[in-house]
C-alpha positions in Angstrom: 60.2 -9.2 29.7 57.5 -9.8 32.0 55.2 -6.7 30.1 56.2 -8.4 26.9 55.2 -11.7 28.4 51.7 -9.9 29.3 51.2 -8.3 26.3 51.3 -11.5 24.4 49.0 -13.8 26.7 46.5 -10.8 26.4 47.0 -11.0 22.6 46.1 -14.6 23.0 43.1 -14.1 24.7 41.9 -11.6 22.7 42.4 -13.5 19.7 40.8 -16.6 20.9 37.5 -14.3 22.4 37.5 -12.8 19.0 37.8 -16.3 17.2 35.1 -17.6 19.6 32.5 -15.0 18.7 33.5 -15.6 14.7 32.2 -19.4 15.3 29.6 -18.7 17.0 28.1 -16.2 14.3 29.2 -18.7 11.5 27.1 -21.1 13.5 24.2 -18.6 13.6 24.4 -17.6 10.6 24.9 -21.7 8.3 21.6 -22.3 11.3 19.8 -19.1 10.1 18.3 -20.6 6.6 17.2 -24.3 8.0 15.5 -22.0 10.6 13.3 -20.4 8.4 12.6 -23.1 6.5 11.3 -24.7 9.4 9.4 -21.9 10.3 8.0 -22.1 6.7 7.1 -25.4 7.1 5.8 -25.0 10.7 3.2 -22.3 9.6 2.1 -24.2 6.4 1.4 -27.3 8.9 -0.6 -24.6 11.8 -3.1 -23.6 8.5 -4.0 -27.7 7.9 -4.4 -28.4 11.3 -7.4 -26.4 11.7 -10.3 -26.8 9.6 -10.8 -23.5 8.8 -7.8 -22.5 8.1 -7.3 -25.4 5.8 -10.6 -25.0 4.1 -9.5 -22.1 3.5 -6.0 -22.6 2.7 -7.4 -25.5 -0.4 -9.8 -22.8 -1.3 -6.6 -20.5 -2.9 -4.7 -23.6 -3.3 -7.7 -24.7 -6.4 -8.1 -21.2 -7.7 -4.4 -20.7 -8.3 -4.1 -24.1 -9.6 -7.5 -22.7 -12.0 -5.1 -19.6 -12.7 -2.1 -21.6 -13.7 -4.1 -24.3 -16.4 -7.2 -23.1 -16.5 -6.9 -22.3 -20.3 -5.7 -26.4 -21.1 -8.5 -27.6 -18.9 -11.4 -25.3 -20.6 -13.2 -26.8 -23.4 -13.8 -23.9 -25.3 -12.2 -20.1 -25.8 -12.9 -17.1 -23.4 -14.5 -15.7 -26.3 -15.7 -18.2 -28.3 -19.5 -17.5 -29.6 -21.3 -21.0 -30.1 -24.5 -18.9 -31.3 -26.9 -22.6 -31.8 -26.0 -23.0 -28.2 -26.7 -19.1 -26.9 -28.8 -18.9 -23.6 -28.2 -22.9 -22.7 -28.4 -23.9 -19.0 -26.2 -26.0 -17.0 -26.0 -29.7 -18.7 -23.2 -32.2 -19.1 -21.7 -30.0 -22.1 -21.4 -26.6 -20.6 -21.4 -27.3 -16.8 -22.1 -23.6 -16.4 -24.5 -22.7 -19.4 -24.0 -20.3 -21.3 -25.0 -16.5 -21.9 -26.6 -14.3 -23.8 -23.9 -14.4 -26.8 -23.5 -18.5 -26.8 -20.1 -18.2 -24.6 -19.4 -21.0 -22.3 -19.6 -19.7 -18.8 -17.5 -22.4 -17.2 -15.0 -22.1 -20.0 -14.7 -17.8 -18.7 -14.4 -18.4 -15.6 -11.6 -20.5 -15.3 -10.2 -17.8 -17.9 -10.9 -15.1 -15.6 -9.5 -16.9 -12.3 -5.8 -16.1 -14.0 -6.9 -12.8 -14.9 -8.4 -11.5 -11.6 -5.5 -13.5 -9.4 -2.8 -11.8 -11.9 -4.3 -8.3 -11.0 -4.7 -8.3 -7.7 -1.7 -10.2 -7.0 0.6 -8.7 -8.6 -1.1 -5.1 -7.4 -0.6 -6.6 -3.7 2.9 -7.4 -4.1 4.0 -4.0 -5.4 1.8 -2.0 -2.9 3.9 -4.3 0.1 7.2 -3.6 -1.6 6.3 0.4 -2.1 4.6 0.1 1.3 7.5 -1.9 3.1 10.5 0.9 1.7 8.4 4.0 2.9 7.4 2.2 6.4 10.8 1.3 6.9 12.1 4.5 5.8 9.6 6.6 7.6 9.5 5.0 11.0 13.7 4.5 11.4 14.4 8.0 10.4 11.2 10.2 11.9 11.7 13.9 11.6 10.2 15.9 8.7 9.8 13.0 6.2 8.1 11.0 8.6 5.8 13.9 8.8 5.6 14.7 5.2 4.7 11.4 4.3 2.5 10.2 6.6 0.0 13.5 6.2 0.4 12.4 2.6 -0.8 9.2 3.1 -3.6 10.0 5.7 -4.7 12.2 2.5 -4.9 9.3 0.4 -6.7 7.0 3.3 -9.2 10.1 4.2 -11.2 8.6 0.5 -12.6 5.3 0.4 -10.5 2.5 -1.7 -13.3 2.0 -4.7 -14.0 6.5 -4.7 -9.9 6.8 -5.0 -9.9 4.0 -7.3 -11.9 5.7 -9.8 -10.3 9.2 -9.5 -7.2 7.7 -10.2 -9.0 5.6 -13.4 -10.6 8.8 -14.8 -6.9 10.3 -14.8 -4.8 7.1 -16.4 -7.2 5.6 -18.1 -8.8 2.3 -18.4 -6.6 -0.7 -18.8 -4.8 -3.8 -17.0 -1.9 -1.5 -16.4 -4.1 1.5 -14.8 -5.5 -1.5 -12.6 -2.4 -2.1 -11.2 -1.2 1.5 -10.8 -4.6 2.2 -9.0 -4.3 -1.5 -6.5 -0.6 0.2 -5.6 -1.8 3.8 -5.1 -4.7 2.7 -2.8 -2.7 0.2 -0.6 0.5 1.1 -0.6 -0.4 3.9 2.5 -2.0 1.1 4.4 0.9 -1.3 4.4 3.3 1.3 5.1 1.7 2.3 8.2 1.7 -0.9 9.4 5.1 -1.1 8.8 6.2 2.0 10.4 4.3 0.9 13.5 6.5 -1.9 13.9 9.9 -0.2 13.2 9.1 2.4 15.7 8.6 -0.5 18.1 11.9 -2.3 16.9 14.1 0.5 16.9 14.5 1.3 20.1 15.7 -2.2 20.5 19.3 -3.2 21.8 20.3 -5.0 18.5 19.4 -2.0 17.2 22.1 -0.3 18.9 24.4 -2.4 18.9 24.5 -1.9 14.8 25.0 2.0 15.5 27.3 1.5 17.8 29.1 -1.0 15.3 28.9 1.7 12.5 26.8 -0.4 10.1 25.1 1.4 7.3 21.2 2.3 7.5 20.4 0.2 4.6 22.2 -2.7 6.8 20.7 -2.1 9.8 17.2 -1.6 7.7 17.2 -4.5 5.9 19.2 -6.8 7.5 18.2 -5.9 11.4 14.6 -4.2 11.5 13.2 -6.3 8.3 12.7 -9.4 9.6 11.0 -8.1 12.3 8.4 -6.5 10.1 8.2 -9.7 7.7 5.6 -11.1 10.0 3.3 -8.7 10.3 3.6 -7.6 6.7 2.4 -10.9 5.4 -0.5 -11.0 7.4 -1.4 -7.2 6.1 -0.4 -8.8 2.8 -2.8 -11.5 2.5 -6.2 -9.0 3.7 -4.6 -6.9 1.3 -5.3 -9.3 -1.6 -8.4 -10.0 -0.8 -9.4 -6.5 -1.0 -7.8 -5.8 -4.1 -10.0 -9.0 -5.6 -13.2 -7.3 -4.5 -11.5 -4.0 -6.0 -10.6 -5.6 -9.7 -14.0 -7.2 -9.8 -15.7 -3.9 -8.8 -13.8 -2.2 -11.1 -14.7 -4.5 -13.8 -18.5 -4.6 -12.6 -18.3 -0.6 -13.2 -17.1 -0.9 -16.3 -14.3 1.1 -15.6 -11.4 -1.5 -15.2 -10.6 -3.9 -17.9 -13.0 -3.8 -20.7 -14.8 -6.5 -22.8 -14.4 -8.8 -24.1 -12.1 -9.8 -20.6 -13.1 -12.9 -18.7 -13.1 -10.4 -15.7 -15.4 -11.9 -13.2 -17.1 -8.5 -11.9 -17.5 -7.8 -15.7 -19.1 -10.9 -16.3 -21.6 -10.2 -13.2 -21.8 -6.4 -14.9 -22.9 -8.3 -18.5 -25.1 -10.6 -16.8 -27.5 -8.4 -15.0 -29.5 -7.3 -17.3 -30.7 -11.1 -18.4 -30.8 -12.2 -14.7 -33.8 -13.5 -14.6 -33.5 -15.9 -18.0 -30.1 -16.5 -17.5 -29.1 -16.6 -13.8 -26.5 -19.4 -14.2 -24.6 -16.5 -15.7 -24.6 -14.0 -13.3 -24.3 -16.9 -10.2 -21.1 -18.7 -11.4 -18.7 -15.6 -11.4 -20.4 -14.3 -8.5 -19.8 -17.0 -6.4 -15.8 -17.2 -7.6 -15.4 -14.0 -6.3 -17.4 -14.8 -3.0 -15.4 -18.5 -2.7 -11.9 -16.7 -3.3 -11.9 -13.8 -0.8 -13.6 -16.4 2.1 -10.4 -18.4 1.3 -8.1 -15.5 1.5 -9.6 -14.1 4.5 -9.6 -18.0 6.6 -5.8 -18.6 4.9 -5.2 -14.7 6.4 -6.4 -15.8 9.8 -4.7 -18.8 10.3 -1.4 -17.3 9.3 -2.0 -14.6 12.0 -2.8 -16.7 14.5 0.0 -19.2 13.5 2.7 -16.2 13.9 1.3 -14.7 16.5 1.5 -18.3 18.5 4.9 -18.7 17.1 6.2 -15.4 18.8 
């Protein structure tokens, strides 16, 4: 009686230890979300309280608000030739002039802000997902794939971005879709070894452990352990990723061998405008100046969410 008697008040115990620990991840867990918002909230107020950060923050802000209704709030096509009005400077009915061919250079550019952000935006984000999966993949299981990969990626970074760029361009093709296939190839191998940097840091940590000692899965312990650790350092390598794919698409264009006219592109429009540049330097200034204005935002916006998460940690 008096081992059955045990038996059951250590039954007890255990039961109530293991109900214990349940509430206490339940409570972790329901607290997990409103902490990240906050977080979320917390670095959006760090960029306004500086500045420079916030200059640069409204920068990106107006040009993705330009990207969303810049074709309601243009008065006239991308495209549209207004020949009686070709070769017009600045004046209270094209605020940007016009070019060579009579097309409203205000009117292009806020056409080309959707265009340029859609490229290299959507380039970034695919190069940090591709990049993310082989960093994360690479630096938790090491060994010959780590190897393999890496010196296949140090291959890739040994060429510059814009030489790479248009290898890859002279083997697709020219188009919006080659643009994006090139933006992925080039920085893809940059974010994944900034990844793998962290995970190697991260693995060797106790919660780590604790999920291989548990049995989890790797795709649990990858994504649902090690990935949040990376997040932070990812988005920073995220945002000076974007800026350097704008300068790429608008290099590309001013090359000729991106998107082709008649596109809004901005470095296109620079490309087209060259040759009139003394006449008609309105032209050749107002895209210029876009792509100068954007990337300065990106890079100030980068900063201040660095310096926000690095405070925060």
């Amino acid at each position: 009686m008096r081992d059955v008697a045990i038996s059951a008040t250590l039954s007890t115990s255990a039961l109530n230890n293991w109900l214990m620990t349940a509430s206490k991840a339940n409570i972790t867990t329901k607290s997990a979300i409103p902490g990240r918002g906050r977080r979320f909230f917390a670095v959006v107020r760090h960029l306004f309280n500086r500045p420079v950060t916030a200059f640069g923050t409204c920068v990106f802000l107006v040009f993705v608000l330009m990207a969303l209704i810049g074709p309601w709030l243009a008065p006239y096509g991308a495209n549209e030739q207004i020949y009686t009005d070709a070769r017009q400077a600045p004046s209270s009915e094209h605020w940007f002039g016009t070019d060579n061919l009579g097309r409203d250079v205000y009117s292009r550019v806020l056409y080309g802000a959707r265009e340029v952000l859609e490229q290299a935006g959507l380039g970034t984000i695919l190069a940090v997902i591709c990049g993310t999966f082989f960093g994360l993949i690479t630096g938790y299981r090491g060994g010959w794939l780590d190897e393999l990969t890496m010196r296949l990626f140090d291959s890739l970074l040994a060429l510059p971005a814009l030489l790479l760029a248009l290898l890859l361009l002279g083997t697709v093709g020219q188009s919006r879709n080659a643009v994006l296939i090139v933006i992925v190839v080039v920085y893809t191998p940059i974010v994944a070894r900034v990844g793998r940097s962290v995970v190697l840091s991260v693995r060797t940590k106790g919660f780590v452990e604790a999920a291989q000692l548990q049995g989890e899965s790797q795709t649990w312990i990858l994504f649902r352990e090690i990935l949040p650790s990376v997040v932070p350092a990812l988005t920073v390598e995220g945002a000076l990723r974007f800026s350097y794919a704008i300068f790429l698409v608008a290099s590309l264009g001013f090359l000729g061998v991106g998107v082709q006219p008649p596109s809004p592109n901005w470095g296109l429009m620079v490309s087209e405008a060259r040759t009139h540049a003394s006449q008609l330097p309105w032209a050749l200034f107002f895209p210029a100046a876009a792509i100068a204005l954007l990337v300065i935002g990106v890079n100030l916006m980068a900063d201040g969410i660095k310096n926000t998460l690095q405070s925060a940690d």
